[in-house]
Residue, then its C-alpha position, 0 to 999 in steps of 0.5 A: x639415404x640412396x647415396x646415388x639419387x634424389x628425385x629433386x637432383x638427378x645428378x645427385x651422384x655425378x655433383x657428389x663426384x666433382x665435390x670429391x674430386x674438386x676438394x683434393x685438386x683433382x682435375x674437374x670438367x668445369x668450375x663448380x657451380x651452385x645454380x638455383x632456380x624456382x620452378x613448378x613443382x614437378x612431383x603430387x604436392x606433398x605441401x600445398x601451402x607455406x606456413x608463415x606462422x609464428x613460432x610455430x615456423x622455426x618450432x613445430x617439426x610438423x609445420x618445419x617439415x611441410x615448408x620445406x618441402x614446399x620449397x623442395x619441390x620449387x627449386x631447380x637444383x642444378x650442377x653443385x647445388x645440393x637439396x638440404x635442409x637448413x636446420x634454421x630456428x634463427x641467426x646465431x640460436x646457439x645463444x637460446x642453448x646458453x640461455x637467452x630467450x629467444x624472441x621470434x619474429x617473422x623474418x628472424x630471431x632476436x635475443x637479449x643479454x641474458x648476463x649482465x657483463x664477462x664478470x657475470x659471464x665468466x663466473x655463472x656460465x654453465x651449458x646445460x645439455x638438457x636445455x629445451x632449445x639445445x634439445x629442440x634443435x637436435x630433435x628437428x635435425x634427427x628428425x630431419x636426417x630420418x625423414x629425408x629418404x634419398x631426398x635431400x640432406x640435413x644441416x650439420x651446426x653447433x656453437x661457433x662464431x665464439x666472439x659473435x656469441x659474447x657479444x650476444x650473451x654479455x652485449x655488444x658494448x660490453x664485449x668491447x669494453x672486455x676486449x680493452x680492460x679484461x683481455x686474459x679474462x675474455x680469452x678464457x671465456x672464449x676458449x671455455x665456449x669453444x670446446x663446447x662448439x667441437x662437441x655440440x657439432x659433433x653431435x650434430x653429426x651423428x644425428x645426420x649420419x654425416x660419416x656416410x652421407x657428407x657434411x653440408x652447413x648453411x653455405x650448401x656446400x657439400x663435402x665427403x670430409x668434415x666441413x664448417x663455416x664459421x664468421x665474425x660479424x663483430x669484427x667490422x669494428x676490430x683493428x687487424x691486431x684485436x682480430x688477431x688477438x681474439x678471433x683467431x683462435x676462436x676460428x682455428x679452434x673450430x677449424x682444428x677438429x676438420x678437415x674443411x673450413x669455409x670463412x664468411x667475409x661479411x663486408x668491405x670492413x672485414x677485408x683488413x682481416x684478411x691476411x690473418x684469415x689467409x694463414x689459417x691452413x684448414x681455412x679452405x675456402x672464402x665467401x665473399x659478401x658485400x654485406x648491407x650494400x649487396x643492394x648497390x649495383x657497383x658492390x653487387x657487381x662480382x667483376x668490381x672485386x676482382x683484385x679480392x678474388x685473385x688476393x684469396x686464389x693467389x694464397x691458395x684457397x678458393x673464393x665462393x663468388x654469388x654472381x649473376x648470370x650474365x657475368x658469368x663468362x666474362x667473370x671466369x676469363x679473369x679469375x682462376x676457375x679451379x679455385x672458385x666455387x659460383x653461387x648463381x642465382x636465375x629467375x627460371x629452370x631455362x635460364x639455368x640450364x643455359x648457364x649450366x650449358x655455357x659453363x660446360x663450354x667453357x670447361x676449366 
């Protein structure tokens, strides 16, 4: 892969430089941004036509590899926003490779509890590495990775969010039921999974020659050092003390073999949480979500949590904020823009460049 160009990003070099020099607190021009667009496609299509089959979507590379490059080609790439594939065969798909089927749907990926509680678990679970999912997976992003050509870069993943994939492999119920009356039992099972995740994203990396190329995961944010995003989505139903007990380990252990670590705080529920996520040194940045309620005006609306922003730039770390376009100005006059990376939406390439334009205005 051309470290200097993508014919989707011709500042492909100078984004890459102010990822550089942004993660080690070097001054910068302006706040990193992330700034998408759809557009008409600007090159002889290479892909006419988005495949919605299924499973042959999130299976089959040939159908994989022509949507896309679909949307590719229609997508505005702008300021930090780098062209990458999203490695993607469903939410949380490191369950298939420890043994539930997957069920596929066309907007996303099911599984049922392939144990029958952490007894089952704890005294059947083996991870086979010849899993056929395991091995689809790596396949699909090796393929990825050699196909790209300058164009864009590939996903790097693995088995994290380790009290999420209990849940999944044993159910929701009876993960809570563990927490409560086998808790030593369900710490070993989660830390027994963990070690797994460091050498499932390990592999993961050098089927994307990451080491010369940079790390980028599912958030899209690019780096030059190892970098992960990790979450808990269960946690909406934990006390800060159960999230403590055993998430905490779960996300520095992922944490522990990078340099960089993303949290995604998926709700108002889990900011209870955040003053454990806040002593995590490795945890460098927070995404903030407002969940289901993303619909709401008064929760999509990024000025309404201001005081949140500040809370996580005032502990050190940055906050990665999805806003729209039109709060963007008055957005940045109240928050710290070194410590923030923008995640914009518009609805066409010009909207975009006049944001790009307004923020280089505003500068740092």
């Amino acid at each position: 892969m051309n470290e200097n160009m993508s014919i989707y990003k011709p500042d492909w070099r100078e984004a890459k430089q102010r990822m550089r020099d942004w993660w080690v607190g070097e001054k910068v021009d302006r706040v990193i941004a992330k700034i998408t667009a759809p557009i008409p496609p600007q090159t002889e299509l290479r892909s006419t036509k988005f495949v919605s089959d299924v499973p042959g979507k999130y299976i089959d590379p040939e159908i994989v590899f022509n949507n896309l490059d679909y949307g590719l080609e229609r997508t505005f790439w702008g300021g930090e926003a780098f062209p990458f594939h999203f490695v993607y065969l469903g939410p949380m798909f490191s369950l298939a490779w420890l043994g539930c089927k997957p069920n596929f749907m066309p907007d996303t990926t099911w599984y049922a509890p392939c144990y029958k509680n952490l007894d089952d678990l704890s005294e059947n679970f083996n991870f086979d590495s010849n899993n056929e999912w395991w091995q689809l997976q790596k396949k699909i992003i090796s393929l990825s990775a050699q196909r790209s050509k300058g164009r864009y870069l590939t996903t790097q993943g693995g088995i994290s969010s380790i009290i999420d994939i209990i849940a999944g492999l044993i159910g929701e119920e009876n993960l809570l039921i563990a927490m409560m009356e086998e808790p030593e039992k369900l710490k070993a099972i989660r830390d027994k999974i963990a070690k797994l995740g460091v050498t499932t994203f390990e592999e993961t990396c050098k089927a994307t020659n990451a080491k010369t190329l940079g790390y980028i995961d599912w958030m899209g944010v690019w780096s030059d050092k190892k970098l992960r995003t990790n979450q808990c989505d269960i946690c909406v139903m934990f006390s800060p003390e159960m999230f403590r007990d055993f998430v905490l380990e779960d996300l520095e252990s992922t944490y522990e073999c990078l340099e960089r670590g993303i949290y995604h705080l998926d709700g108002e529920e889990q900011i209870r949480h955040l003053d454990v996520l806040l002593k995590i040194d490795k945890l460098k940045v927070i995404q903030w979500v407002p969940s289901f309620r993303m619909n709401q005006p008064e929760y999509r609306d990024p000025l309404n949590w201001l005081e949140l922003f500040k809370r996580i730039q005032n502990s050190g770390k940055s906050v990665i904020i999805t806003t729209p376009p039109e709060r963007v100005s008055e957005l940045l006059g109240k928050i710290d823009r070194r410590k923030t990376i923008l995640n914009i939406g518009c609805p066409d390439a010009e909207t975009a460049n006049k944001v790009l334009s307004s923020l280089d205005k505003i500068g740092t």
